[in-house]
C-alpha positions in Angstrom: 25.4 -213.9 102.5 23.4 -212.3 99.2 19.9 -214.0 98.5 17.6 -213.3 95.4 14.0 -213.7 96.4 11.1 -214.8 94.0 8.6 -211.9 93.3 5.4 -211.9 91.2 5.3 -208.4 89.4 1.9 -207.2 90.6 2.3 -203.1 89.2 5.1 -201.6 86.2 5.3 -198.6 85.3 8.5 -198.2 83.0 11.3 -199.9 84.6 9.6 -199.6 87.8 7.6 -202.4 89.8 6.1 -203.3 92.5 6.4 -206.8 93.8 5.2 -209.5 96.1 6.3 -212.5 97.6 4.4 -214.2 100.2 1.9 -211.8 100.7 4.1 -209.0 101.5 5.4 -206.2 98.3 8.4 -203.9 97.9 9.2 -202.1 94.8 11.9 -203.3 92.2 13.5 -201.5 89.4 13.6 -204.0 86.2 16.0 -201.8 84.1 18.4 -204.9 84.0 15.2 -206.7 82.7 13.8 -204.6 79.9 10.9 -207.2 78.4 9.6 -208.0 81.6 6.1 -207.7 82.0 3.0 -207.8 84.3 2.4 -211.0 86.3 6.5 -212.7 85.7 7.9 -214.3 88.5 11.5 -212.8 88.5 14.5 -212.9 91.5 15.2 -209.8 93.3 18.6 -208.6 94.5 19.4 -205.2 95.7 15.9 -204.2 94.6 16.9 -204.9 91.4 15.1 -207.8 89.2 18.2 -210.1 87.8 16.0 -213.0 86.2 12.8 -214.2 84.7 12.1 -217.8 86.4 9.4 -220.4 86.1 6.7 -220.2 89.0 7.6 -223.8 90.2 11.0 -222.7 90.6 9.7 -220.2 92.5 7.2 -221.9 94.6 9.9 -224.5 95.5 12.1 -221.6 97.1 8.9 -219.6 98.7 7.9 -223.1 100.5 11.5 -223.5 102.2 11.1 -219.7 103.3 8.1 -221.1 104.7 9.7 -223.9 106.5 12.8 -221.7 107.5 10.0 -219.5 108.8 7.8 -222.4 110.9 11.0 -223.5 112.2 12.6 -220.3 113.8 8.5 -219.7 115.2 9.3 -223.2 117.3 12.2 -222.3 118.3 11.2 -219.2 119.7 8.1 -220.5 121.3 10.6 -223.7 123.0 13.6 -220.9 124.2 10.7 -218.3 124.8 
């Protein structure tokens, strides 16, 4: 399965960024992206950024990571 995260663009230098999602960052490349700038919520793939979205678009996906996230902690703690 392929997924493309939401990331805030928090450093670019050239067609290089660093980015962060949920408190945690990894570096993207926006060279598919060329107008992107500092602070734009785009989807990451590959370490690539494919698209410029809105941020509710984005905080709608980062809440059901969340969820996805409190879930497998229950399950853990219940099979654990």
């Amino acid at each position: 399965m392929c997924l493309a995260i939401p990331a805030r663009i928090v450093e670019l230098e050239g067609d290089r960024a660093v980015v962060d999602t949920m408190g945690n960052q990894f570096k993207a490349k926006t060279t598919l992206l060329p107008h992107t700038k500092l602070g734009d919520i785009v989807l990451v793939h590959a370490g690539f950024a494919i698209q410029v979205i809105e941020e509710e678009e984005a905080k709608k996906t980062w809440q059901l990571i969340a969820e996805i996230d409190e879930f497998s902690d229950t399950q853990n703690r219940v099979s654990g």
